[in-house]
C-alpha positions in Angstrom: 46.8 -13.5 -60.8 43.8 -11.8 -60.4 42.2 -11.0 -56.3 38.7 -12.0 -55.8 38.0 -8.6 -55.3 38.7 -8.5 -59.3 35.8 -10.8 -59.8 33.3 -8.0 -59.5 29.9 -8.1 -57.6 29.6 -12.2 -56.2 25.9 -11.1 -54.8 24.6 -14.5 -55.7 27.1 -16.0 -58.1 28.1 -19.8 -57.2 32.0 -20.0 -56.5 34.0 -23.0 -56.2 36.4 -22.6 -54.2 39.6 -25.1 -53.9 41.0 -25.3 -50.2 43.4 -27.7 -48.9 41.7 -29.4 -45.9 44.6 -32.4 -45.6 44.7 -32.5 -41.6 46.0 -35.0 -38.9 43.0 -37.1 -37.5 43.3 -39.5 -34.7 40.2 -41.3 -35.5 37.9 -38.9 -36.5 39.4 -35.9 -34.0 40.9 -33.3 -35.7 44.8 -33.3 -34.1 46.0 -29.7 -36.1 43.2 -27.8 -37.8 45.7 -25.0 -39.1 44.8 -25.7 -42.5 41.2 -25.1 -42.0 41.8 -21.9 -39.9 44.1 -20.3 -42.6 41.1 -20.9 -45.4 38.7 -18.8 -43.0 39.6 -15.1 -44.8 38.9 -16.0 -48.1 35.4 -18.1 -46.8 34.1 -15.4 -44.9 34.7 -12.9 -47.5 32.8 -14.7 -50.4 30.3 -15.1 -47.7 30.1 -11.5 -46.9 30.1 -11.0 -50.7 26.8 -12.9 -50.3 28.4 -15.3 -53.1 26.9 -19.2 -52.6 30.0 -21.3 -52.2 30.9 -24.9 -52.9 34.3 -26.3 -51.6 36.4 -28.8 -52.8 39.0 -30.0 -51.0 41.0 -33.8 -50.2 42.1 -35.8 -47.4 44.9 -38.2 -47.2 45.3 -40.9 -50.8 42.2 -42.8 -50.9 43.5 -43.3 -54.6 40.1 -43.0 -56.5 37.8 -45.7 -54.0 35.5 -44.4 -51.7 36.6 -45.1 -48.1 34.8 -43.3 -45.6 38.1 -43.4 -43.3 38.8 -39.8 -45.8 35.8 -38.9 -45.6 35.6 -34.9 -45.1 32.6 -35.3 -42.2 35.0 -34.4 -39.6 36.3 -31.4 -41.8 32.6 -30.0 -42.2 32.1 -30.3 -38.5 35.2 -27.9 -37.8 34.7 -26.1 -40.7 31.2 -25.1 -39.4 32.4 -24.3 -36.0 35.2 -22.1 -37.4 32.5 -20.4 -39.4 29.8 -20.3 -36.8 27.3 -21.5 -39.7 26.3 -24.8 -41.1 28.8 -26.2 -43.7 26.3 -28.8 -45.8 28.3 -31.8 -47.0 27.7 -33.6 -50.0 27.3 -37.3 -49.8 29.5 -37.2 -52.7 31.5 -35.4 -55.4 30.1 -34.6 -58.3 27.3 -36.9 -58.1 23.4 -36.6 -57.2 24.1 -35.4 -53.9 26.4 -33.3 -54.7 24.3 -31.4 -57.6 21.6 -31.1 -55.2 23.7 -29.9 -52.2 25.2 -27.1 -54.4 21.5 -26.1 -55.6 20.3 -26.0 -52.3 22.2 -23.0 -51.1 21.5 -19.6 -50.6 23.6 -16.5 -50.4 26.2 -16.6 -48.1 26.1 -20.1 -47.3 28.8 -22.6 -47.9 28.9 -26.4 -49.0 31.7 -28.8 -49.2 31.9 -31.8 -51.4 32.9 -35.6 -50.3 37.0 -35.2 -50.9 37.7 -34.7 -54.6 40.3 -37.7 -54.6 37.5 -40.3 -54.1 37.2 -39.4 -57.9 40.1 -41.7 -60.1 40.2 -38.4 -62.7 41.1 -36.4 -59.9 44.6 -37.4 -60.1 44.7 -38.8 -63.6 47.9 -38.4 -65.5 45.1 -38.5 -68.3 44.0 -34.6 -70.0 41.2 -36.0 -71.2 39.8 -37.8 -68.5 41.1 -34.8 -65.8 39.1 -32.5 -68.0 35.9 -34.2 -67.9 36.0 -34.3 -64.6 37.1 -30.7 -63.8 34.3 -29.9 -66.2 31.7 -31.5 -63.5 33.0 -29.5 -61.3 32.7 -26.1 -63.5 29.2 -26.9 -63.9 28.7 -26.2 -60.0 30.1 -22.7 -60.4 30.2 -19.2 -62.0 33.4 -18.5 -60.9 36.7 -20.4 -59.7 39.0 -19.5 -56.7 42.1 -21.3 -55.9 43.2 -21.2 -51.9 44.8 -23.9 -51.5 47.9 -23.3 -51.4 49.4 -27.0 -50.7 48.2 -28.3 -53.8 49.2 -26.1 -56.5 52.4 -27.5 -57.0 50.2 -30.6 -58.6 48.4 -30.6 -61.5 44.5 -31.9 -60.6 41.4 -31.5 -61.8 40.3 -29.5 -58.7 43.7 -27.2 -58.7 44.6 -26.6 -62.6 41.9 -27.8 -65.2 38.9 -26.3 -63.3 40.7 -22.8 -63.6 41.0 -22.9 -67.4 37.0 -23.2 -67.5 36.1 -20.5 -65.3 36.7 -17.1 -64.6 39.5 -17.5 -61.9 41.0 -15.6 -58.7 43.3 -16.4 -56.3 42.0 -16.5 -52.2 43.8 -14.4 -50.0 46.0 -17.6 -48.5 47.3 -17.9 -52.3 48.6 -14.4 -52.3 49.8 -14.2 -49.2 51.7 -17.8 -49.9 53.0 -16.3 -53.1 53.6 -12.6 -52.2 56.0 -13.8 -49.3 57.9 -16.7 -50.7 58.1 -14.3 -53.9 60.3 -11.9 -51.6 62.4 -14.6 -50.4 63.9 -15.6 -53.6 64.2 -11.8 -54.8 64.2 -9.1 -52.2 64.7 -10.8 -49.1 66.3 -8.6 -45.9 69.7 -9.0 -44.5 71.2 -10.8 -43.3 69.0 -13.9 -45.4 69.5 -17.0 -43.1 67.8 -20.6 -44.4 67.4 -23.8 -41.9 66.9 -26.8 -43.4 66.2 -30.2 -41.4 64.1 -33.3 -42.3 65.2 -36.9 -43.0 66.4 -36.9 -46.4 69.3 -34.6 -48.6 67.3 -35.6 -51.9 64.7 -33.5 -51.1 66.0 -30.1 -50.4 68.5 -30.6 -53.4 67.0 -28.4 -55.3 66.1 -26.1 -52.8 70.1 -25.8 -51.8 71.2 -25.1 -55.6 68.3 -22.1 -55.6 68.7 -21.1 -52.2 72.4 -20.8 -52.0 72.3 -17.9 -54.9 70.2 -15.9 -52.5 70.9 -16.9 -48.9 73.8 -16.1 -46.4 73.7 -18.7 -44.7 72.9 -22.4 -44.5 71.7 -23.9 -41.4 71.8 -27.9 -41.8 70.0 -30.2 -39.6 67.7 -33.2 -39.3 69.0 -36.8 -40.9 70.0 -35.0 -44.1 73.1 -33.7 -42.0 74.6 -37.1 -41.5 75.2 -36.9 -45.8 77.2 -33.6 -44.8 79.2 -35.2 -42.6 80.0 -37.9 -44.6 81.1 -35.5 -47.1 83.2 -34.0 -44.8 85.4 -37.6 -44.5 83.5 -38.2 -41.0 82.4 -41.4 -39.6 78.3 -41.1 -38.7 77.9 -44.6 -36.4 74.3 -46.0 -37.9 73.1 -42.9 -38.9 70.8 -42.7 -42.1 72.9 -41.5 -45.0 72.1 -41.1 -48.7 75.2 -42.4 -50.2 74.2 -40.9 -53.3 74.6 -37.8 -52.7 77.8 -37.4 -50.8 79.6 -35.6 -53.7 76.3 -33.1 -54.3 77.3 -32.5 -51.0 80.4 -31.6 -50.8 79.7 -29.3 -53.7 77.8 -27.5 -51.9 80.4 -27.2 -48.9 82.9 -25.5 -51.7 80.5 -23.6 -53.3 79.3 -21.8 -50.5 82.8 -21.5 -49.2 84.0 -19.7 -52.5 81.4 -17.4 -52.4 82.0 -16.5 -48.8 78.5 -17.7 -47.7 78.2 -20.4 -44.4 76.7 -23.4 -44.3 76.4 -24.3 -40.8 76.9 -27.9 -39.3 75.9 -29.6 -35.8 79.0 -29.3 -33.8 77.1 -32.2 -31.4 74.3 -35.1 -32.1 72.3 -36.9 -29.5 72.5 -40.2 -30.0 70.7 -43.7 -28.9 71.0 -47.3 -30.2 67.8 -46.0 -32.3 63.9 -45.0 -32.1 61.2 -46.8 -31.1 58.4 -44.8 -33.3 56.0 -47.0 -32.0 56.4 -46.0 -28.7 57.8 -42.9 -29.0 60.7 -44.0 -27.0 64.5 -43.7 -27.5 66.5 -47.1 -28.1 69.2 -47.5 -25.3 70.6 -44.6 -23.2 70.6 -41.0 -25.3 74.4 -39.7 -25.1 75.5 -36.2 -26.2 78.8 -36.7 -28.4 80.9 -34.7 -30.8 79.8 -34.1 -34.4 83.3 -35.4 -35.2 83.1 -38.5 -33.1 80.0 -40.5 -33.5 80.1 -43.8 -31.9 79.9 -46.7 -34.2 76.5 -48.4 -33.9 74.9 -45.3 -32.7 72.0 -43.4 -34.5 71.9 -39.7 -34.7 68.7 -38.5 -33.9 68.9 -34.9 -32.7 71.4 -32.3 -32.6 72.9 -31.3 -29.4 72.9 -28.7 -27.1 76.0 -26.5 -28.1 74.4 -26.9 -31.7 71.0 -25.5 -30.2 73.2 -22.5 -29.1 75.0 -22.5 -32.2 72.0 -22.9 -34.7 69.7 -20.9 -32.4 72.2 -17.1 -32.9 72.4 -17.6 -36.3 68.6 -17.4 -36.4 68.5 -14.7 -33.9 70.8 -12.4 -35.7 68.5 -13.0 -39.0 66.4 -9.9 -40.5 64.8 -12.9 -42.7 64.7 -17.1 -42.1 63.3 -19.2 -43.7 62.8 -23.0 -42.1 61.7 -26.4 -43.5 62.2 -29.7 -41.6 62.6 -30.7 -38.1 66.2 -30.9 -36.2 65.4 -34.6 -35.1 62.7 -37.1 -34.1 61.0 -34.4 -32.9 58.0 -36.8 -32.1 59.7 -38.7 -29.4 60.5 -36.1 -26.3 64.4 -36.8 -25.8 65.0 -35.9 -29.3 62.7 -32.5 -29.8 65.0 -30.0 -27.8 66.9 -29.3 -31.3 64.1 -28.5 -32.9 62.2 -26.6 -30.5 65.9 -24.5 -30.0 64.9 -23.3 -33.4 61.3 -22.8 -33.3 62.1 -20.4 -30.1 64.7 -18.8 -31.9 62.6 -18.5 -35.1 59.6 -16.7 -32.6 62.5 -14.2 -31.8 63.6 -13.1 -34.7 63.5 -9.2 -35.8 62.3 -9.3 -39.0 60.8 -11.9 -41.4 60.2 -15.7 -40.3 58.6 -18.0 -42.0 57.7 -21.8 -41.4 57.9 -23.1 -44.7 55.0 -25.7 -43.9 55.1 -29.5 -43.6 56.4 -31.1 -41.0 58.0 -28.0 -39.7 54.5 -26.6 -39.3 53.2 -29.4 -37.4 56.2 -29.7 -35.2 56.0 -26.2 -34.1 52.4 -26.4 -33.0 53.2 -30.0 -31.4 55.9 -28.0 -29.4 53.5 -25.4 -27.8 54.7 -23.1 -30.6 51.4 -20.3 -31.3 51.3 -19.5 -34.7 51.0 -15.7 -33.8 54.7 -16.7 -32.9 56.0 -16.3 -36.1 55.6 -13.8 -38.9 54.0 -16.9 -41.5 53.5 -20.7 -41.2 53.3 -21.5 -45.3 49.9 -24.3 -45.4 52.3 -26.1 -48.3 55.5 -28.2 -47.7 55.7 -29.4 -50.7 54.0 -26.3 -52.6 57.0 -24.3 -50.8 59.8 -25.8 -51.3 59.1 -26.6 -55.4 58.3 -22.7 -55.4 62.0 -22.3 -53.9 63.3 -24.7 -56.3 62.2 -22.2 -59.5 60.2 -24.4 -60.3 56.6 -23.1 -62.2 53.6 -24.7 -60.3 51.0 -25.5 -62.7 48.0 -24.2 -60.2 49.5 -21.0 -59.6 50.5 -20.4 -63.4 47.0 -21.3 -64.7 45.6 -18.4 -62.9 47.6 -16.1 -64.9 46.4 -17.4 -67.8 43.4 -15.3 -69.5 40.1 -17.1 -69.6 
């Protein structure tokens, strides 16, 4: 993939440039702008370059309707904070205002277009119809960059047809996304220790098959534990299970144990009658019992406190981790201490960490957790994990294509 700095002399060439702007909002405040804030290197250097720049970028599934509850306003009022210079948004996509926005700038200045997935094509399973669209969007630039890193698992008009009509780069956060996760699936430091949490086994499937070829160690926590358990011939009370995949997992339990690598269980789970996510409240009195001897009736929800201990040294003693997925319900208080036992340990670890993204990053930062705390929080959850799968990601392989 080429740098920008391969693009030659930007001195008033139009780029488009792809971010990923998908942030919480609580109305129309902002609640985590780390996406924004990891898209300010690659800005300000086009700016510097005194390139005009259009961004495109989406917010939540408005699924091809305009609905101004996604609209990007609140985006271009950080973004232009962030960038201590006016961000002009376009009253659209790739329509009137949007031609006119684009034409209006100047060099160094920067405009962002109404969210790309207002625009059915946008997400069209359709080449021809993605096509015409991306070919709108072509029409607003000289040159393409791609920095959004959280979308290039998908193949959009906005992250892989655009590229094959422009001459394309890839922004710093690309790189940096790529260059790291590229050394944790081929020369990652010693000992190599992944922690993987979140609700369900079927999405880190994948992830465990690659993962276990390179990785030490296995660090299981979150909902998808209670499948590991249950492959392990123990009861789990009410606790959510993917029946499905019981055997998957205790194929992984003998494959790591024949090739003399550790995948590490809960050895306690707080538990409560269940969670109240409305108001982030536990259900009934929160107990701390044995792994092994889950009430019936109760929900797991966290894991315990000699598993925070447990979970915590095997990240410590890591020269690399890698981390996707809360421990628990990290969102209601009496079940966050797992997870913020790892994010502490995570911040202390002599060597590489990395957060792969998701709801990982947005626990940590939830938690009191500075980013500065650990050596990378990835901008892609998704983006991440299909990159630790093996998997090709069309945005990322389009950019290697010659133009």
């Amino acid at each position: 993939m080429k740098s920008v700095s391969e693009l030659g002399d930007l001195r008033g060439k139009r780029v488009v440039i792809r971010c990923d702007f998908n942030v919480p909002l609580d109305g129309e405040t902002i609640t985590d702008d780390g996406r924004i804030r990891a898209a300010l290197p690659t800005l300000n250097a086009l700016r510097e370059a005194g390139a005009r720049v259009t961004v495109m970028a989406h917010l939540g599934r408005p699924k091809g309707e305009v609905n101004p509850k996604y609209s990007l306003a609140p985006v271009a009022r950080r973004l232009s904070e962030l960038l201590g210079t006016e961000v002009k948004l376009a009253g659209d996509v790739v329509g009137e205002s949007a031609a006119k926005t684009v034409d209006s700038l100047a060099d160094g200045e920067v405009a962002l277009l109404e969210n790309v997935r207002y625009e059915p094509a946008e997400e069209s399973k359709d080449e021809t119809e993605r096509a015409a669209l991306a070919a709108k969007y072509a029409a607003f630039g000289d040159v393409f960059v791609s920095d959004g890193f959280g979308v290039v698992h998908r193949k959009q008009a906005s992250v892989y047809d655009v590229a094959k009509l422009l001459p394309s780069a890839a922004g710093t956060l690309v790189k940096k996304e790529t260059d790291i996760l590229a050394q944790l699936t081929t020369n990652p430091e010693r000992p190599f220790v992944v922690v993987l949490g979140g609700a369900k086994v079927a999405d880190k499937l994948a992830v465990i098959d690659n993962l276990l070829k390179v990785a030490d160690t296995l660090v299981i926590g979150g909902g998808m534990l209670f499948t590991f358990l249950k492959a392990q011939g123990l009861e789990i009370g009410n606790s959510i299970v993917d029946e499905t995949n019981i055997e998957t997992c205790k194929r992984y339990l003998d494959e790591a144990a024949a090739a003399g690598k550790q995948i590490i269980l809960p050895t306690d789970i707080r538990v409560a009658d269940g969670a109240d996510f409305e108001n982030k409240t536990p259900k009934g009195a929160v107990e701390v019992v044995p792994a092994n001897a889950i009430p019936a009736g109760k929900v797991g929800l966290d894991i315990g406190p000699d598993s925070e201990k447990l979970f915590g040294d095997a990240v410590r003693g890591a020269k690399t981790v890698f981390w996707n997925g809360p421990m628990g319900v990290f969102e209601i208080a009496e079940f966050a201490e797992g997870t913020k036992a790892v994010a502490q340990a995570l911040s202390e670890v002599d060597g590489l960490s990395v957060v792969g993204g998701g709801d990982s990053a947005a626990a940590v930062r939830e938690l009191g957790f500075a980013d500065e705390a650990f050596g990378h929080i990835s901008t892609g959850g998704g983006a991440s994990l299909e990159y630790l799968e093996g998997k090709e990601l069309p945005g990322l392989t389009v950019l290697e294509e010659d133009k």
